[in-house]
C-alpha positions as CSV (number, residue, x, y, z in Angstrom):
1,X,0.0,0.0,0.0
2,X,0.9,3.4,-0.9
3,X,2.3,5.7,2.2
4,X,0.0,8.6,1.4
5,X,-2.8,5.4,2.1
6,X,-1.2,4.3,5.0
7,X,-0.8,7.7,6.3
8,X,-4.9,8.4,5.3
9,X,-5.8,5.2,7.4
10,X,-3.7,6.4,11.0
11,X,-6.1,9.0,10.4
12,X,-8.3,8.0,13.4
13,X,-11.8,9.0,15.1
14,X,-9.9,9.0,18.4
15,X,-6.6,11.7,18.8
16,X,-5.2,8.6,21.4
17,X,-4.5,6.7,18.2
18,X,-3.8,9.2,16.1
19,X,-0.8,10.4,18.7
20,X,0.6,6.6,17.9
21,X,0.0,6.0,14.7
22,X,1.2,8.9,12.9
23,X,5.0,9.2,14.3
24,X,5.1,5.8,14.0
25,X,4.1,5.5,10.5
26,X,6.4,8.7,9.2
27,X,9.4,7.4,11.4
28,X,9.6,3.8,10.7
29,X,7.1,2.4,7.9
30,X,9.6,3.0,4.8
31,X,11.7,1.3,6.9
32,X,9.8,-2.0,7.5
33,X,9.9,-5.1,5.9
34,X,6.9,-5.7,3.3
35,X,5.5,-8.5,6.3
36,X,5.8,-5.9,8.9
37,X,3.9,-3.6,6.7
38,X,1.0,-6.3,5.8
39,X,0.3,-6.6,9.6
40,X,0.5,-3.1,9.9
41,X,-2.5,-1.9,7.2
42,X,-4.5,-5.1,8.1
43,X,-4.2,-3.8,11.9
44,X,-5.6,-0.7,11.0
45,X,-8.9,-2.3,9.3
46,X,-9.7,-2.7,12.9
47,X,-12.2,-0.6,14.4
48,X,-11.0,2.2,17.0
49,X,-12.4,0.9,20.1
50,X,-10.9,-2.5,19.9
51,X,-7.2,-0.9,19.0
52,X,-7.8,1.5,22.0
53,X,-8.4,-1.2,24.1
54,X,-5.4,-2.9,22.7
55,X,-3.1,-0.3,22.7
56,X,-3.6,1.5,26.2
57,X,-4.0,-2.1,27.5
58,X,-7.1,-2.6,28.5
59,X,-7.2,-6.0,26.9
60,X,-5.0,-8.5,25.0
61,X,-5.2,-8.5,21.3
62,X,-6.3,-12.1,20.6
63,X,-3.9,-12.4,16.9
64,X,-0.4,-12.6,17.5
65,X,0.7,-10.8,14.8
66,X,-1.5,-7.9,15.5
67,X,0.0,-8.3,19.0
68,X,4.0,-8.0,18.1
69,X,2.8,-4.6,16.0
70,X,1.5,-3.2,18.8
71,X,4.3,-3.4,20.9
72,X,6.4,-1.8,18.1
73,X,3.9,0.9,17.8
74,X,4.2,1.6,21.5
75,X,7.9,1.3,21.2
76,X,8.5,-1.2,23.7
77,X,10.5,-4.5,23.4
78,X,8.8,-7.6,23.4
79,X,9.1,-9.5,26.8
């Protein structure tokens, strides 16, 4: 998918997931391989309540993909 796509869809209805999403995307999606990338876009079909949940931890994310792009979103090691 195109970046200026990519960048469309971080485009959120909720400014918590904007704040992640966009930094993220113009720091390190060039960068990432085209697997990383396919989780990425696919993560974002997601609707914005379950990737809030996800993301501020309110709840596990049940694919384990999904779950590894998360916590390179949030910038944290995995465990």
């Amino acid at each position: 998918m195109k970046i200026s796509r990519v960048k469309w869809a971080c485009r959120r209805g909720m400014l918590e997931l904007d704040v992640l999403f966009q930094p993220f995307v113009e720091a390190h999606y060039e960068s990432m391989s085209l697997e990383d990338k396919t989780v990425f876009v696919k993560l974002l079909e997601c609707e914005d309540p379950e990737l809030f949940a996800w993301f501020m931890g309110h709840e596990v994310c049940p694919n384990p993909a999904f779950a590894e792009m998360i916590i390179k979103v949030r910038g944290r090691p995995a465990a």
